[in-house]
DOZAFI-636338 format. One line per 3 residues: number of its first residue (from 1); their letters; for each residue x negated, y, z negated of C-alpha. Coordinates in Angstrom, 2 decimals, padded with zeros to 5 digits, m for minus. Last residue first. Layout:
! residues N
NUM> a> X:Y:Z; ... $
//
This chain:
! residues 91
91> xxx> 027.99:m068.58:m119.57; 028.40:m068.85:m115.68; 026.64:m065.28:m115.10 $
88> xxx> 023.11:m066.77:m116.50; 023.13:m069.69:m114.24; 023.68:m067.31:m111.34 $
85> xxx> 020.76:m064.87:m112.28; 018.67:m068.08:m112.32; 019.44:m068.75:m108.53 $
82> xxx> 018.87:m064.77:m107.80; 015.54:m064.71:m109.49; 014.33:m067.99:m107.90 $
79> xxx> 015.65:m066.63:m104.40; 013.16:m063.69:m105.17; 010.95:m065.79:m106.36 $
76> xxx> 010.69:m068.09:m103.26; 011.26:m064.51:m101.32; 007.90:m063.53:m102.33 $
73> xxx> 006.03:m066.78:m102.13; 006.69:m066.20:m098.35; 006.30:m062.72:m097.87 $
70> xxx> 002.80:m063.52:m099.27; 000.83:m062.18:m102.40; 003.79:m062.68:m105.17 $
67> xxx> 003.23:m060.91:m107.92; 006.27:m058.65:m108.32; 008.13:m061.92:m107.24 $
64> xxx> 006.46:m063.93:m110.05; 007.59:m061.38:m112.47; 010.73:m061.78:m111.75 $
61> xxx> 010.70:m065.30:m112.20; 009.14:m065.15:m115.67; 011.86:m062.55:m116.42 $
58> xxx> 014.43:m064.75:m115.35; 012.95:m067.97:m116.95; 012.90:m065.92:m120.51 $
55> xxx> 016.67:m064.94:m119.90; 017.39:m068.10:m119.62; 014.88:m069.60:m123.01 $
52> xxx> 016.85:m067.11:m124.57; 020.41:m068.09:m123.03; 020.04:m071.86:m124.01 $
49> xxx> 020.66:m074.65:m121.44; 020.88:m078.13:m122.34; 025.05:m077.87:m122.15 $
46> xxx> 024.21:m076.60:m118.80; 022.76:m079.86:m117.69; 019.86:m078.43:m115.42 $
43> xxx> 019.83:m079.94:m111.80; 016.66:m078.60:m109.14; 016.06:m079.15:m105.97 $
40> xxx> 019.46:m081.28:m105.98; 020.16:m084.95:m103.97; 023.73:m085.44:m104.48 $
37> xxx> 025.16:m088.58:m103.62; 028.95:m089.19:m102.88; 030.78:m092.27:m103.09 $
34> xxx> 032.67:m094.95:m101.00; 033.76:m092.89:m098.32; 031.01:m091.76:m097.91 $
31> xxx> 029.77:m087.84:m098.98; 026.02:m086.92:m098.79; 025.27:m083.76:m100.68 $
28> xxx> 022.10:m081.64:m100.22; 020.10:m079.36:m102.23; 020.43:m076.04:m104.20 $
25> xxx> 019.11:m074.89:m107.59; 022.00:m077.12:m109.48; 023.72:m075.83:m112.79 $
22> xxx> 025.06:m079.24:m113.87; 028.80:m079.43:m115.98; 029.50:m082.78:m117.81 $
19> xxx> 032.83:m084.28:m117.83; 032.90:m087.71:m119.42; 036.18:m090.17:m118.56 $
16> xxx> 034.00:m092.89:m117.34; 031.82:m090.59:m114.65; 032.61:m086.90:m114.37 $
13> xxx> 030.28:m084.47:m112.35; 031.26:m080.97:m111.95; 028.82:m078.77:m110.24 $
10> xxx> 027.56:m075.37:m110.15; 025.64:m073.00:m108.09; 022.72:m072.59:m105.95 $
7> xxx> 023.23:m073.59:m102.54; 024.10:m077.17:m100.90; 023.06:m078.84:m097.28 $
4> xxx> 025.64:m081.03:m096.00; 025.53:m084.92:m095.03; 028.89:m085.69:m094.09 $
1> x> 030.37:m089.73:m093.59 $
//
């Protein structure tokens, strides 16, 4: 058995034949022998996603990291930006 932490990126997931594609904003992965379980911050299926309403989550992002009070909050957007930025390059 591995428990491993996962970045932002892309999976593959195909169950009965169906191959579906997930844009996931990090997480963890535990792999058995029997199965493996991803636990993601965030999953979008990237057949849901639609480059306006992407481009309108980067610049919402961005502008949450301009904002941003703490050092804190401001590298949560910043990693926010970069994660989204990702999504955007895979279409």
């Amino acid at each position: 058995p591995l428990v491993s932490t996962l970045r932002a990126g892309m999976i593959d997931v195909s169950i009965d034949g169906r191959d579906d594609r997930y844009f996931i904003r990090g997480g963890f992965a535990e792999i058995s022998p029997a199965k493996i379980t991803v636990l993601a911050e965030e999953a979008i299926p990237m057949s849901e996603l639609d480059l306006a309403v992407l481009d309108q989550r980067i610049t919402d992002a961005q502008e949450d990291e301009i904002a941003a009070v703490t050092d804190e909050a401001r590298t949560k957007a910043a990693q926010m930006v970069d994660d989204l930025k990702l999504v955007r390059a895979a279409f």
